[in-house]
C-alpha positions in Angstrom: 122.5 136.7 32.7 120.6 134.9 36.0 118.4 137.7 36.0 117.2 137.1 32.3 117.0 133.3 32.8 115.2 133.9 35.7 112.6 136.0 33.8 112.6 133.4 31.2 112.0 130.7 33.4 109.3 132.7 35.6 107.4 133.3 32.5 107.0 129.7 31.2 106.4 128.8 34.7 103.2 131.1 34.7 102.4 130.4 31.3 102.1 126.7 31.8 100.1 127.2 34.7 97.3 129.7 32.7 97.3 127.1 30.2 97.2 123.7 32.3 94.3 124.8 34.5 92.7 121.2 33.6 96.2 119.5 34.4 96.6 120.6 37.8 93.0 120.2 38.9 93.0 116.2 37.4 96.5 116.2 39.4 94.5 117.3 42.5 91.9 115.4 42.1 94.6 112.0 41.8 96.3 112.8 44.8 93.1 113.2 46.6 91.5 109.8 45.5 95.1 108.7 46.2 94.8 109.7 49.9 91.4 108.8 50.7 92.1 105.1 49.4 94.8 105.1 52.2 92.2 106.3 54.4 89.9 103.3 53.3 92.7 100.7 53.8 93.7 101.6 57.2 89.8 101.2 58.8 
């Protein structure tokens, strides 16, 4: 039964990622505006 759910889970895992290519670059792109406006503050 762990080993199915684990399959399950594995799959939707990879299957969001193919499919949310857009997502996770915008994410990327947030947490690296994010971090060079910490950059900014601190000069």
């Amino acid at each position: 039964m762990k080993r199915t759910m684990a399959i399950v889970l594995l799959s939707l895992f990879t299957l969001s990622l193919l499919s949310g290519c857009n997502t996770w670059r915008g994410v990327g792109e947030d947490i690296e505006q994010g971090g060079e406006a910490i950059q900014r503050s601190t000069d």
